[in-house]
C-alpha positions as CSV (number, residue, x, y, z in Angstrom):
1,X,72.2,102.1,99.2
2,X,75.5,103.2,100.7
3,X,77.4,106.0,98.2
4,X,80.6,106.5,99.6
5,X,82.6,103.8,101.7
6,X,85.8,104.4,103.2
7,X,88.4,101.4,104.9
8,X,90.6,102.3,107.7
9,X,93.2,100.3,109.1
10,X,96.6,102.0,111.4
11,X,98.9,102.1,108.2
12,X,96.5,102.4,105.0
13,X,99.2,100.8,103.5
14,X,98.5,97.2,102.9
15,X,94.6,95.7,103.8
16,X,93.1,99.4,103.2
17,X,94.9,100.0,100.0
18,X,94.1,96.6,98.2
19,X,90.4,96.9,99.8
20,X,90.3,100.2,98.2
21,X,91.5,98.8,94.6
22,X,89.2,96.1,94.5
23,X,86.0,98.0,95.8
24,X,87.3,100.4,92.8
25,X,87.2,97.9,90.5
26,X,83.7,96.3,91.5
27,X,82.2,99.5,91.7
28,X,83.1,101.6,89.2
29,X,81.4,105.4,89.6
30,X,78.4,103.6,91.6
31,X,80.3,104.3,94.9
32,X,82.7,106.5,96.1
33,X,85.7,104.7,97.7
34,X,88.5,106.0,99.8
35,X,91.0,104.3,102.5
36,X,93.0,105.9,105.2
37,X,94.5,104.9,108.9
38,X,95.4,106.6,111.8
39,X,99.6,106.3,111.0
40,X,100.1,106.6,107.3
41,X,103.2,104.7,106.2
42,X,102.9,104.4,102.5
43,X,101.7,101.8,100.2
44,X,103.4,99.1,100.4
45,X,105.0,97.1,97.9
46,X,103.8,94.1,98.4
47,X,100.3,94.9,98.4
48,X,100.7,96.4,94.7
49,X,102.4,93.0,93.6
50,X,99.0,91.6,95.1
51,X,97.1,93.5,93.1
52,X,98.7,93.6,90.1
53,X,98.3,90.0,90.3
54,X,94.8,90.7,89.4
55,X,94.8,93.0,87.1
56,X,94.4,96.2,89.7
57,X,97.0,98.8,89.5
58,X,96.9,101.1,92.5
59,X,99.8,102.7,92.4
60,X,98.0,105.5,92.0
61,X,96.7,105.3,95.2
62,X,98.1,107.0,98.8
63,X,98.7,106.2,101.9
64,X,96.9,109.0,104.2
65,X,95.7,110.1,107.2
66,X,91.9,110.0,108.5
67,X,91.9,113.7,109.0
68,X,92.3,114.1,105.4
69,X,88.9,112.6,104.9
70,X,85.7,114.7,104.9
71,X,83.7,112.7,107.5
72,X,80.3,114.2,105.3
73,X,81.7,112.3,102.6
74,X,81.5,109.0,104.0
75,X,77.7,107.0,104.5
76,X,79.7,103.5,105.6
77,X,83.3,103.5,107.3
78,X,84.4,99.7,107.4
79,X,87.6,99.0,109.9
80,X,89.9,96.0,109.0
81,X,92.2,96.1,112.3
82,X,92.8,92.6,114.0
83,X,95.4,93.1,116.3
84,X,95.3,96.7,116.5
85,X,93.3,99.3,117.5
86,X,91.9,101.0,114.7
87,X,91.3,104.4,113.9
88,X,87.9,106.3,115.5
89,X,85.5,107.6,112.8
90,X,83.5,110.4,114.4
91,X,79.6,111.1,114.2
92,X,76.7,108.9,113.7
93,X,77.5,106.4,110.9
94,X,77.3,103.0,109.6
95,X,79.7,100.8,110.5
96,X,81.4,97.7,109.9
97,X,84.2,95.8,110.6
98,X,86.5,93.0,109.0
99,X,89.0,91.9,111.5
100,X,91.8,90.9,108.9
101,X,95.5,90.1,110.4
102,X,98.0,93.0,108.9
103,X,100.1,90.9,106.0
104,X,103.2,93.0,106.7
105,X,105.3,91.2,108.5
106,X,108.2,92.4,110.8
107,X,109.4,89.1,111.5
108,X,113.3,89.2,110.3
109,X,113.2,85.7,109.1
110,X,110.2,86.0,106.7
111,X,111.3,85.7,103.4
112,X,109.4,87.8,100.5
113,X,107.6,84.6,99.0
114,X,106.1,83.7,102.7
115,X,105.2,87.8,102.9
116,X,103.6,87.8,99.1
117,X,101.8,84.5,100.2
118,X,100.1,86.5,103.3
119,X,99.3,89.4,101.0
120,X,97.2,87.0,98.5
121,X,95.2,85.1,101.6
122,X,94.0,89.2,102.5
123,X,93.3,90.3,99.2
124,X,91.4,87.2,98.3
125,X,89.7,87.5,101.8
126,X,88.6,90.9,101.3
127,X,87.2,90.0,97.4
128,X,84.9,87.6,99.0
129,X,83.7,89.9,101.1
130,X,83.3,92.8,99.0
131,X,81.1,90.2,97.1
132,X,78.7,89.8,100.5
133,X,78.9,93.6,100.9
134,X,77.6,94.5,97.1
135,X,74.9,91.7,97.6
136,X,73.1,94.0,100.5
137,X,74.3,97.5,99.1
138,X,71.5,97.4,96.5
139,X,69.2,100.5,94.9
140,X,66.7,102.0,96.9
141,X,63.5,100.3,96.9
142,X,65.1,96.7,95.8
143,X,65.0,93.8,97.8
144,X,67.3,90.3,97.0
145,X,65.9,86.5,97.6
146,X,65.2,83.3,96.4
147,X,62.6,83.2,93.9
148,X,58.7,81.6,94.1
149,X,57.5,78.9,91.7
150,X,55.0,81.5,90.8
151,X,57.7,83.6,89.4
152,X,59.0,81.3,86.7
153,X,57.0,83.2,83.9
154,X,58.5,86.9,85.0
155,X,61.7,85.4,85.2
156,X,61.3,83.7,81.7
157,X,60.0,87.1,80.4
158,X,63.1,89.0,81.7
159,X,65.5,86.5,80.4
160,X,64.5,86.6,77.3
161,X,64.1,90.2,76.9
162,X,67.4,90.4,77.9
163,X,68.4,87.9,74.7
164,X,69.8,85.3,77.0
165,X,68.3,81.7,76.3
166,X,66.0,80.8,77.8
167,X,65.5,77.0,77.3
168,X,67.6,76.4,80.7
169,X,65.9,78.5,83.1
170,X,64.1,75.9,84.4
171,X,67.1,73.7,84.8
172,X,68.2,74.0,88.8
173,X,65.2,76.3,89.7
174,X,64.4,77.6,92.2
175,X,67.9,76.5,93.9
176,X,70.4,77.7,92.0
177,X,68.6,81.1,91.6
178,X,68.3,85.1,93.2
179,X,66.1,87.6,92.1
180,X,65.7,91.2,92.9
181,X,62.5,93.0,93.4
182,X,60.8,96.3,93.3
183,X,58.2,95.8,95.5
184,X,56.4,93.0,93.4
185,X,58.2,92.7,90.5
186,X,61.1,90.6,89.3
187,X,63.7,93.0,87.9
188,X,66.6,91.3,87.8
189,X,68.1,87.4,87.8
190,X,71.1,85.6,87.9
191,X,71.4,81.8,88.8
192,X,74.5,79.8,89.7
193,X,74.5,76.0,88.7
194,X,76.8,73.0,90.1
195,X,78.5,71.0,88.3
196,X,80.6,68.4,90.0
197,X,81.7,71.4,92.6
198,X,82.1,74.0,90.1
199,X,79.9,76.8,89.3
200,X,78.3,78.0,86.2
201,X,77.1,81.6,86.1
202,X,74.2,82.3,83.9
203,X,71.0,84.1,83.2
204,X,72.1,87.4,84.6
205,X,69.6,89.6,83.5
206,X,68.2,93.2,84.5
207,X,65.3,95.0,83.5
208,X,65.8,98.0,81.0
209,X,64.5,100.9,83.6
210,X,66.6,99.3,86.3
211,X,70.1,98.7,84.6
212,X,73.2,100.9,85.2
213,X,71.7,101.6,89.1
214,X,74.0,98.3,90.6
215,X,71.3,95.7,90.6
216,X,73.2,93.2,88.1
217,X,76.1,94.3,90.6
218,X,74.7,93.0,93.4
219,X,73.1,90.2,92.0
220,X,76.4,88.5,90.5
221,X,78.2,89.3,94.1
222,X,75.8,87.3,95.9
223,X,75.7,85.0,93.6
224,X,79.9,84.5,93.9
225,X,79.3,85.1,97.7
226,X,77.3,81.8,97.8
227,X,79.4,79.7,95.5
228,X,82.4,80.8,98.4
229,X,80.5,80.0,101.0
230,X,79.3,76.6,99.2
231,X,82.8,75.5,98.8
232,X,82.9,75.3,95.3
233,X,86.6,75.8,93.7
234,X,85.7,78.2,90.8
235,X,83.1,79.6,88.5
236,X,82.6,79.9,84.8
237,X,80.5,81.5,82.4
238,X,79.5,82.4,78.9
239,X,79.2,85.6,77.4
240,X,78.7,87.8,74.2
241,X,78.6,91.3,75.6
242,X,78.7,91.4,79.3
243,X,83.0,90.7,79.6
244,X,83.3,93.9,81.0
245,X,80.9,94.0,83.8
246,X,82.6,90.3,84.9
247,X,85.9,91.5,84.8
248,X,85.3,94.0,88.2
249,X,84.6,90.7,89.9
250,X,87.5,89.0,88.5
251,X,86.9,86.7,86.2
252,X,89.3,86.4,83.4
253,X,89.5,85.0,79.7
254,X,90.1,81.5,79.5
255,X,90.0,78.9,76.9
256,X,86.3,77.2,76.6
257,X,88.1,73.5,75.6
258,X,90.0,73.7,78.3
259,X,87.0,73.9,81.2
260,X,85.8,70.9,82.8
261,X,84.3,68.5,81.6
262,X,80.9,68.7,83.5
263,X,80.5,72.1,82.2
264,X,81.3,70.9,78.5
265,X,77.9,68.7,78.4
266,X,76.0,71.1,80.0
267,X,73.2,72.6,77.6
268,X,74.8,75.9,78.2
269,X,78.1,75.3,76.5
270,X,77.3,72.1,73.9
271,X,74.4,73.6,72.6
272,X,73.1,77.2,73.5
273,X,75.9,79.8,73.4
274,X,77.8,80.1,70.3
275,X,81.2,79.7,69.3
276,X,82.3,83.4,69.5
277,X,81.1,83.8,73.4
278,X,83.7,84.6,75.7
279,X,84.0,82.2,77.9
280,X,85.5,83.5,81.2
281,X,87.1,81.7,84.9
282,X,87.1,82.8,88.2
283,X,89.4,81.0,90.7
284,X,87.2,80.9,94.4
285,X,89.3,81.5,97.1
286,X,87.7,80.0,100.4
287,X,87.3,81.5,103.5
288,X,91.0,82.3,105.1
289,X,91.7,80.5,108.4
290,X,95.0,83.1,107.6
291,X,98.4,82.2,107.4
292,X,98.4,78.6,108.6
293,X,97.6,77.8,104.9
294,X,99.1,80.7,103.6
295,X,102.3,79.4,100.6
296,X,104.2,80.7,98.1
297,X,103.0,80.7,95.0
């Protein structure tokens, strides 16, 4: 499991900074996130109205230069340069890299909405995949897959240890299922239904010795990384004391009358979570084909 991460792009001003916000966010103090670029320019404006957007203020944040970065610091550096040449990271290292177009635009004729529509398509590009990166960067000694018939009763077990009900497990299994292992056990769940192309999030459960460590972490990312990939427009989901830990991924408080229909008559939401769960939306952005689409908005 990687502990420190750090994105470079020329800049750090616009890609690197909302890349370090959102890793921030989804993180917490389970890895140590910095940004930096070979030309520092400050952050720019726009990519704080991005992330404000979303509930990430990093105007605390700073536009600075590689050299200011302890390379023993670092276990993964992650370039985002398209166009340019990024910055050189020296010594032996893990890296990877997300070619994402630079949002800033010097075009004279670009008006603020067309710019702020550029700076969404990156940021929602790099949440998706932060989500694919948190679903490999798991604890030591845990592995992520699909689940075995044979496992139903351990996942049952956990699920219900972790007061969650457990009357729908078997609804969409294996399919809409992950599980994480230590070695051979099941320590950890979290399954993702369809419904009419939207998601429902449920049975996201962790094992007492393995909880706080970034397993539930990675098991919601990869869950979210495959509803993105799958095409689905959004996800849902029902809780009574996890808001907190969905929140780094985005979702947001929304009104359970108002979601769709299909979700309504599931057994999840007529029947098995009360009244005073929160219920909670996340919009999925799909993979950018970059400013073609880009709009204001």
């Amino acid at each position: 499991m990687y502990r420190s991460v750090a994105f470079l792009c020329v800049a750090n001003s616009a890609r690197s900074q909302m890349a370090e916000g959102l890793a921030r966010a989804l993180f917490g103090g389970l890895l140590r996130v910095q940004s930096a670029g070979s030309r520092p320019g400050g952050v720019n404006r726009f990519a704080i109205a991005a992330m404000r957007e979303v509930g990430i203020d990093i105007t605390g944040q700073r536009s600075k230069s590689v050299d200011d970065i302890d390379p023993a610091s670092v276990d993964a550096v992650i370039t985002l340069c398209a166009e340019e040449v990024c910055p050189v990271w020296p010594g032996r290292i893990a890296r990877l890299h997300w070619p994402l177009p630079d949002p800033a635009s010097t075009e004279p004729s670009a008006s603020e909405e067309v710019i702020s529509a550029r700076f969404r398509v990156v940021r929602d590009e790099l949440r998706g995949r932060l989500w694919a990166f948190a679903s490999t960067n798991v604890p030591d000694g845990i592995s992520l897959g699909r689940p075995e018939s044979s496992d139903l009763a351990a996942i049952e077990a956990l699920i219900r240890e972790s007061a969650l009900p457990v009357e729908v497990v078997r609804d969409q299994f294996p399919e809409a299922y992950a599980v994480a292992r230590r070695g051979d056990h099941v320590v950890g769940v979290a399954a993702l239904e369809t419904h009419d192309r939207i998601g429902l999030l449920r049975s996201v459960a962790v094992a007492p010795a393995e909880r706080g460590r970034g397993t539930g972490i990675a098991l919601v990312a990869e869950r979210l990384a495959t509803a993105r990939t799958s095409g689905l427009g959004g996800v849902y989901l029902l809780t009574t004391t996890a808001a907190a830990l969905f929140r780094r991924f985005g979702f947001t408080e929304t009104d359970r009358a108002s979601t769709p229909k299909a979700l309504q008559s599931s057994p999840e939401f007529a029947a098995l979570c009360p009244s005073t769960a929160t219920c909670m939306r996340l919009d999925i952005a799909a993979p950018a084909s970059f400013f073609a689409e880009a709009r204001p908005g």
